[in-house]
C-alpha positions, 0 to 999 in steps of 0.5 A, spaced: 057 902 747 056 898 740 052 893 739 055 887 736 051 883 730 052 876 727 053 877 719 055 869 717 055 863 719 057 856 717 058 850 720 060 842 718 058 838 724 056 831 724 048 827 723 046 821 726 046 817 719 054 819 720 056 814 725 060 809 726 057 803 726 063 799 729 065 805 734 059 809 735 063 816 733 060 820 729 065 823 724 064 829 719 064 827 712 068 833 709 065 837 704 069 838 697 073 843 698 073 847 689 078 849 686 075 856 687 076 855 695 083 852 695 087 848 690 088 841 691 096 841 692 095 846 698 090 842 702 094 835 700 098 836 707 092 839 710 090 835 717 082 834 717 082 839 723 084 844 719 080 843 713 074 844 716 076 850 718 078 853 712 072 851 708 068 854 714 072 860 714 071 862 707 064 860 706 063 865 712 067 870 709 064 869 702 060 875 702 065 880 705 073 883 702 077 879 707 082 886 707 076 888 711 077 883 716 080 886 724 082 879 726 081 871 726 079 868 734 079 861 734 077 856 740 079 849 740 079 844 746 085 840 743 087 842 737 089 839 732 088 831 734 091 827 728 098 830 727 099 831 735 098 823 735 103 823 728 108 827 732 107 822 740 108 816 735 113 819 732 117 820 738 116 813 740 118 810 733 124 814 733 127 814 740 126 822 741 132 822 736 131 826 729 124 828 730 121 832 724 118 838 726 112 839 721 107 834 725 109 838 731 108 845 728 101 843 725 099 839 732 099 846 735 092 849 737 093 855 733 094 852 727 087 853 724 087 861 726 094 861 723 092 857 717 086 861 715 090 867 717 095 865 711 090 863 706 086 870 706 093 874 707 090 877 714 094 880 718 090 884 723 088 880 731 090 873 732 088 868 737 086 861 739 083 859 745 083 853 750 079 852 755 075 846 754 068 847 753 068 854 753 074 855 748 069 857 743 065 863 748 071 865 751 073 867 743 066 871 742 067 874 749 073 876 747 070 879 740 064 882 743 068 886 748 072 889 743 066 890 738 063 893 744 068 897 745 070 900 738 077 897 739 075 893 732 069 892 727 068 885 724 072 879 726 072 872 724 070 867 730 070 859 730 072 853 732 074 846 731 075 840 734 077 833 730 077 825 733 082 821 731 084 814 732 087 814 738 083 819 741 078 814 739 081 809 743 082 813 750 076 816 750 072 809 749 077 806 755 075 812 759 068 810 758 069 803 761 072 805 767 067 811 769 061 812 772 056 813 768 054 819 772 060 822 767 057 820 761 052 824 756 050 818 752 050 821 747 056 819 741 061 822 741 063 827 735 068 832 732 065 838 727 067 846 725 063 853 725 065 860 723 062 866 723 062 874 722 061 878 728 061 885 727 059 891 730 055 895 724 049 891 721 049 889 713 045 886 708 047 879 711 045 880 719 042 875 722 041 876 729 044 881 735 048 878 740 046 881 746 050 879 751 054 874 753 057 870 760 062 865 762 060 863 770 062 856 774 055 853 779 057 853 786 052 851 791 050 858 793 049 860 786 045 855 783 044 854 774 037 857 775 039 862 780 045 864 773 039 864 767 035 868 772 040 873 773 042 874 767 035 874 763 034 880 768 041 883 766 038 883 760 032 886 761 027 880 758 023 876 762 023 869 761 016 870 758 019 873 753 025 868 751 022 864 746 027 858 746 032 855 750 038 851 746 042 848 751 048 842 751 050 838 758 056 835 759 053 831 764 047 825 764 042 829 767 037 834 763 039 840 767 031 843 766 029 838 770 031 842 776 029 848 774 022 847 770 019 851 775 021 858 772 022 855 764 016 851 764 013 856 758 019 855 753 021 852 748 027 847 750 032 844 745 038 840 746 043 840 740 046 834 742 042 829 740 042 832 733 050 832 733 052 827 738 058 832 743 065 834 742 068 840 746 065 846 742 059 843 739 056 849 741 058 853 734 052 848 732 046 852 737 049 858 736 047 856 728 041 853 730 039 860 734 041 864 727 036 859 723 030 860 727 031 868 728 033 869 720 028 864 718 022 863 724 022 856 722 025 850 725 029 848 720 033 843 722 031 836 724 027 836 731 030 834 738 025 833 744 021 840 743 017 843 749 011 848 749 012 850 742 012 857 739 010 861 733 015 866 733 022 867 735 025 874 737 029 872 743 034 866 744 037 863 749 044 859 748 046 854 755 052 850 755 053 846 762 059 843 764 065 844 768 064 851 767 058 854 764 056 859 759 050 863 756 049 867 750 042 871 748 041 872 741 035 877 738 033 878 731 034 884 727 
């Protein structure tokens, strides 16, 4: 079996000093988009979601023959967001009678990939995945078994998630009647990453990903039962993992459990440099990236446990409804 690697990355996600005072959303402000990337007249109509993806994409891809691209894979939990709320509106406003099908067509989840795919004259494997907080794992489970298994050699994976107005005010009215075992409490957000992944090295490599798995807890196989499990698959010891970067869609931190057996490593939670939304994990998978290619902390420091001066392997968790692990090594 291949190995499968990680050749470019880019992400655009939200900080801290981005919020929104009135709401306590943290929203992305969009990079420029320059004529080289793409004219103005084409990202006029051109929802925020899918400008994210688009400029996340081409940076990715910036170092690489687009033709050399095998595929686009995309995760998003709930599409684009702006343009479904255009065409609900719509529907209403109009009493369901001579509805325009452009918002429609653009609200759909496979907009972005499609888009992307449009732009960069790919005609090669295109998918979109929807499965919550794992939307963007299942779409590199998806590549690295094909990578694995020499079906394909470079794809382009990612994912994209935007806030809109409604989406604001649903979420905020949920929040009032919840418990707050149902909240993370931190702000909630929206951003995008890309990446190339690929089953030969280059010039550009940052990291292997080593392995990656998608699981449900159950009481009989508890978080701490999975990562041990899957640290031994992968013949590391915990020893040998140099951090653990994780996000929760719960309250609690789910390391307090099981500090017994990760007392020694590094633990970062992403989310409070980011705030959440559903495939924030785009910017952990970056982090790992930066630290394995740089052997620095290079971005602003989260609570940190029991330091290390080296990072050679990489733990990624996300917790939730379903979980997932990848572990990522340096090259």
């Amino acid at each position: 079996m291949n190995k499968v690697y990680i050749n470019a990355a880019s992400i655009c996600v939200a900080t801290p000093d981005q919020q929104d005072a009135a709401d306590n959303w943290l929203k992305v402000d969009l990079p420029k988009i320059t004529h080289k990337l793409l004219s103005p007249n084409a990202t006029r109509r051109m929802s925020k979601a899918v400008k994210m993806g688009i400029f996340c994409s081409l940076e990715a891809v910036n170092h690489l023959d687009p033709a050399t691209l095998d595929g686009i894979l995309v995760g998003s939990s709930k599409g684009c967001l702006i343009d479904s709320d255009k065409f609900l509106q719509s529907i209403v406003e109009q009493q369901e009678e001579f509805l325009s099908p452009t918002p429609f067509i653009q609200s759909t989840h496979n907009t972005v990939a499609g888009q992307i795919a449009l732009l960069i004259k790919n005609q090669g494997y295109n998918m979109t995945y929807s499965q919550g907080r794992i939307s963007f794992e299942s779409a590199v489970l998806d590549a690295y078994i094909q990578l694995t298994m020499n079906e394909r050699n470079t794809l382009l994976v990612g994912a994209v998630e935007e806030l809109s107005a409604i989406s604001i005010k649903v979420s905020s009215s949920f929040d009032e009647t919840a418990s707050p075992q149902q909240t993370t409490g931190i702000s909630q957000s929206e951003g995008a990453g890309f990446f190339i992944f690929s089953n030969q090295q280059d010039q550009h490599t940052r990291a292997e990903l080593t392995d990656i798995s998608i699981y449900s807890a159950t009481t009989k196989l508890s978080s701490e039962a999975q990562l041990l499990a899957f640290v031994k698959k992968n013949k590391v010891s915990i020893e040998q993992i140099d951090a653990i970067i994780y996000g929760s869609k719960n309250t609690e931190n789910p390391f307090d459990a099981i500090s017994t057996s990760f007392n020694k490593t590094r633990i970062i939670n992403y989310q409070l440099q980011i705030g959440c939304f559903d495939t924030d994990i785009v910017f952990a998978l970056d982090l790992a990236l930066k630290l394995l290619y740089n052997q620095t902390l290079v971005q602003k420091s989260s609570p940190i446990e029991n330091g290390s001066s080296s990072y050679q392997n990489i733990l990624i968790c996300n917790f939730g409804e379903q979980n997932s692990l990848m572990l990522l090594s340096g090259c």
